[in-house]
C-alpha positions in Angstrom: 54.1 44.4 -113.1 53.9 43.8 -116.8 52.4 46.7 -118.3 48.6 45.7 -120.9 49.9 45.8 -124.6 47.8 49.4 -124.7 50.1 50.9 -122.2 53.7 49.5 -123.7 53.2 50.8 -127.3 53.8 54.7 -127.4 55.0 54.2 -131.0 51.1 53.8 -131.5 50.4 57.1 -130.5 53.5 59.0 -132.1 52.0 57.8 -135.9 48.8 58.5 -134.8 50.1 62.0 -133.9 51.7 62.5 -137.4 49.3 60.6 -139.2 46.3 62.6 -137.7 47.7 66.4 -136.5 45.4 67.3 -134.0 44.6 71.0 -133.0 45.7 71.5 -129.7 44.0 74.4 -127.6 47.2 75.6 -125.3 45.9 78.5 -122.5 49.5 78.6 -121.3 51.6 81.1 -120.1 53.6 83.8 -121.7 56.9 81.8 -120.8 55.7 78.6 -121.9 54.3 79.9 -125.4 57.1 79.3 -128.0 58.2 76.1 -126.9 55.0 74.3 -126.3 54.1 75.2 -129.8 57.0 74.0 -131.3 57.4 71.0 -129.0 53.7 69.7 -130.7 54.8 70.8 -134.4 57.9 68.9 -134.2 55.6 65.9 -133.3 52.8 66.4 -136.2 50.5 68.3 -134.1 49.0 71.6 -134.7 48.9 74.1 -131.6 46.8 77.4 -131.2 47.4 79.6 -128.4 44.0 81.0 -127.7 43.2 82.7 -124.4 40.5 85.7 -125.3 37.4 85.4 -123.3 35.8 86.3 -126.8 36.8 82.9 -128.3 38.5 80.6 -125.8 35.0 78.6 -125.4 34.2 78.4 -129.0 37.5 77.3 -130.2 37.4 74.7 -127.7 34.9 72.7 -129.1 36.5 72.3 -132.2 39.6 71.4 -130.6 41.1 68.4 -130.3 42.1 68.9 -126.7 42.6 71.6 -124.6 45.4 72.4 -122.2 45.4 75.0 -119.3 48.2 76.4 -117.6 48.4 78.5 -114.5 51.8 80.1 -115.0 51.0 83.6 -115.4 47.3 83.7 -115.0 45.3 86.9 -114.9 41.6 87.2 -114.1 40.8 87.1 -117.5 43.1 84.5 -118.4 40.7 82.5 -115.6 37.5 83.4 -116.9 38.5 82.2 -120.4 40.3 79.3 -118.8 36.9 78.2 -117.1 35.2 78.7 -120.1 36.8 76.7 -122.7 37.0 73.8 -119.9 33.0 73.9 -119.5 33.1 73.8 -123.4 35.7 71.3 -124.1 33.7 68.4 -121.7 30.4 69.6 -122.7 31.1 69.0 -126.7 33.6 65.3 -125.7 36.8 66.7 -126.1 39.9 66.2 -123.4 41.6 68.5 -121.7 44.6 68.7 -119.2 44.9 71.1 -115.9 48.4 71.9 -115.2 48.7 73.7 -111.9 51.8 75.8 -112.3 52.9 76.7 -108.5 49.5 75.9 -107.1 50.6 76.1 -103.4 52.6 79.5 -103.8 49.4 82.2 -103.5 45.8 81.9 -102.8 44.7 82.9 -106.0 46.7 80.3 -107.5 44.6 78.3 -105.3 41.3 79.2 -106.1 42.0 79.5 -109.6 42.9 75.3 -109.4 39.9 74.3 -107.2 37.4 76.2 -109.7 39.4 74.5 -112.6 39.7 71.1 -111.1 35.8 71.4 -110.5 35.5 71.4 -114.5 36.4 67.9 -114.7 39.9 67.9 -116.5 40.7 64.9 -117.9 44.4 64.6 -116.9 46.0 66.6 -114.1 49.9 67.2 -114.5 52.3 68.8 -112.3 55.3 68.0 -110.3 55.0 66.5 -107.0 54.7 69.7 -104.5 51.8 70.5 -107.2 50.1 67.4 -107.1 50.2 67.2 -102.9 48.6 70.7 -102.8 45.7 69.6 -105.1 45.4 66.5 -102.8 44.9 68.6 -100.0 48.1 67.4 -98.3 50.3 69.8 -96.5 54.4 69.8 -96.2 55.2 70.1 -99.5 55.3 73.7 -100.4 56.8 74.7 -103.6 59.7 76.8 -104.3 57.5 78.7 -106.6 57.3 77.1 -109.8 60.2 73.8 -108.3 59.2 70.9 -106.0 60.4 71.0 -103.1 60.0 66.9 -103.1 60.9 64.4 -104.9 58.0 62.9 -107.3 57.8 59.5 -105.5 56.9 61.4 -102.3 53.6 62.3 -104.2 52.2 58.8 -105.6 49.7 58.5 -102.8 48.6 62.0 -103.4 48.3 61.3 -107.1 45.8 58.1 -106.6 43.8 60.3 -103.8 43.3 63.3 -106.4 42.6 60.7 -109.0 40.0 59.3 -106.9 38.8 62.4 -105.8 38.8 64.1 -109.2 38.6 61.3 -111.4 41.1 62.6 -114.0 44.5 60.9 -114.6 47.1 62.4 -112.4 50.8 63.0 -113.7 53.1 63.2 -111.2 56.5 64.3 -113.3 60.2 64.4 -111.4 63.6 62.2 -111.8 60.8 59.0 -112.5 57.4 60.0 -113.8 54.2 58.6 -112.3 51.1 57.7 -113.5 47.8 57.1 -112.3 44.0 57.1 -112.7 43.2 55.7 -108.7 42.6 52.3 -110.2 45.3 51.7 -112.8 49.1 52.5 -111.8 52.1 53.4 -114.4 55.7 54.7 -114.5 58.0 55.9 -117.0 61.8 55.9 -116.0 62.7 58.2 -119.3 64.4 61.9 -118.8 67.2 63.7 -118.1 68.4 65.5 -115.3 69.0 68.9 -117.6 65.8 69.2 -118.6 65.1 71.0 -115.0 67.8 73.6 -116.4 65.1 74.5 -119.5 62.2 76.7 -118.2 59.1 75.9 -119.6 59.8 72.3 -120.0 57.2 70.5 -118.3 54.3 73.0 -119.6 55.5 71.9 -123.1 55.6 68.2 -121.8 51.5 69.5 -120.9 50.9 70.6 -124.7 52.1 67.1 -125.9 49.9 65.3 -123.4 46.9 66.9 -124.7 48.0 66.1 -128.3 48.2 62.5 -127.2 45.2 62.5 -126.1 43.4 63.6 -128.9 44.4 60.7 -131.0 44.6 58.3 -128.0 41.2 57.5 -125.9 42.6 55.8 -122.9 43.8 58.9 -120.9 45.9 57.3 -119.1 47.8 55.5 -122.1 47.9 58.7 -123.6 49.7 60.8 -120.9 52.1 58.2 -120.6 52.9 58.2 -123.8 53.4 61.6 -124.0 56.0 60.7 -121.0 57.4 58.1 -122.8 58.1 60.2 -126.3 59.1 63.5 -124.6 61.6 61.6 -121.9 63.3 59.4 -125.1 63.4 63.0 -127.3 64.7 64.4 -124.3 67.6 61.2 -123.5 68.3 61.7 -127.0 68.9 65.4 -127.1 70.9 66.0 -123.9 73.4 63.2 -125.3 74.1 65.6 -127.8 74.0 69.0 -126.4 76.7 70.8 -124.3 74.2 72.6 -121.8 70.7 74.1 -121.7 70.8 76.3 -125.0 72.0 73.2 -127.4 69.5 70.8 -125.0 66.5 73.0 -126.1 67.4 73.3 -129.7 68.4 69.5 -129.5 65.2 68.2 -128.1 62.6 69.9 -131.1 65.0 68.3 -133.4 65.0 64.5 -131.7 60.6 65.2 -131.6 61.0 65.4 -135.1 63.1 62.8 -136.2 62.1 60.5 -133.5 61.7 57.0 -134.8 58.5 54.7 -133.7 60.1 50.9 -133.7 63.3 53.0 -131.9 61.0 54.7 -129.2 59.3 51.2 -128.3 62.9 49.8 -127.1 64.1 53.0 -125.5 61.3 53.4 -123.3 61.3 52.4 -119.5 57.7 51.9 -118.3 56.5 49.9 -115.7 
């Protein structure tokens, strides 16, 4: 399949990113914190890690996008989380659900449903994540790890996209893509980048960047597939393990160039 001209251009959204800087909202977790910020300041973005019930709402609306993560919820953590997503679609802006270890507790659980009831524009997660949400059973997590491979979970990602109608992620060795209509994959990773914790909430933060300067949702999370897997190809060709790949990847983010990300992309 031969991808629409919107969908095969992330170098699009990489200058818009720099040319524009667009305040991300990250409610993420205490692990995830330091990267995801510098993962969106190495690509022009500006993050802000705001969680208090007294201003998660407000800030929201002036926002860019939003991003919620489940890692290391609390009960206020939730409330706030709920909050800012009622805020964010009542004043426009886009925000993106990522269900850290959904299936591993009930609380995890009901924190998800209540979440995924507030409309979030894109839904990320890898594919024992995405089953769970789909209300499909079998594919239990090994806490925050998959215990499947992501294309066990494409069918699950078009049934929560039609039942959610946000843009599910689906991220593993090949990243999927889908809005229940429209279908997309990006082939771009490494294999190392599983040895990095927090790398897919940070991969989360630049999803909500992209779509703050990008309207199609689903052009815009995978885009943010496409620049974080070439950044990430890039970096682990250089590094000698996990420590060098992390340092490696904020630098390749940076210096990544546009015309070079549009031929080292694999989408589909």
């Amino acid at each position: 399949m031969t991808l629409a001209a919107t969908l095969d251009r992330p170098s699009k959204t990489l200058r818009s990113l720099r040319a524009q800087g667009p305040l991300v909202q990250n409610i993420t977790n205490f692990v995830a914190m330091d990267l995801a910020a510098n993962t969106l300041l190495a690509v022009g973005a500006s993050p802000a890690m705001v969680h208090a019930p007294q201003e998660a709402a407000e800030f929201a609306t002036v926002a860019g996008a939003l991003t919620v993560n489940l890692g290391t919820m609390d009960s206020h953590w939730v409330a706030s989380a709920e909050a800012a997503a009622k805020a964010a679609v009542a004043a426009g802006r886009p925000w993106v659900l990522d269900p850290v270890a959904v299936g591993a507790t009930g609380f995890r659980r009901d924190n998800a449903a209540r979440l995924l009831a507030c409309k979030p524009t894109v839904v990320r997660g890898n594919a024992s994540e995405i089953m769970t949400l789909a209300g499909l059973s079998g594919a239990e997590g090994k806490g925050v790890d998959s215990s499947v491979g992501s294309d066990a979970a494409v069918e699950a990602a078009q049934r929560l996209a039609e039942q959610s109608g946000a843009v599910v992620v689906v991220t593993g060795a090949l990243d999927h893509v889908s809005d229940g209509t429209r279908y997309a994959f990006c082939a771009n990773s490494h294999e190392m980048m599983t040895r990095i914790t927090a790398s897919g909430c940070a991969l989360t933060a630049l999803t909500g960047a992209c779509l703050a300067v990008e309207p199609d949702p689903l052009a815009a999370a995978l885009h943010a597939l496409a620049i974080y897997g070439v950044a990430a190809e890039k970096a682990a060709a250089r590094a000698r393990g996990p420590g060098s790949l992390r340092m490696n990847l904020l630098d390749e983010l940076y210096r990544l160039d546009a015309d070079d990300l549009d031929l080292a992309v694999r989408l589909g």
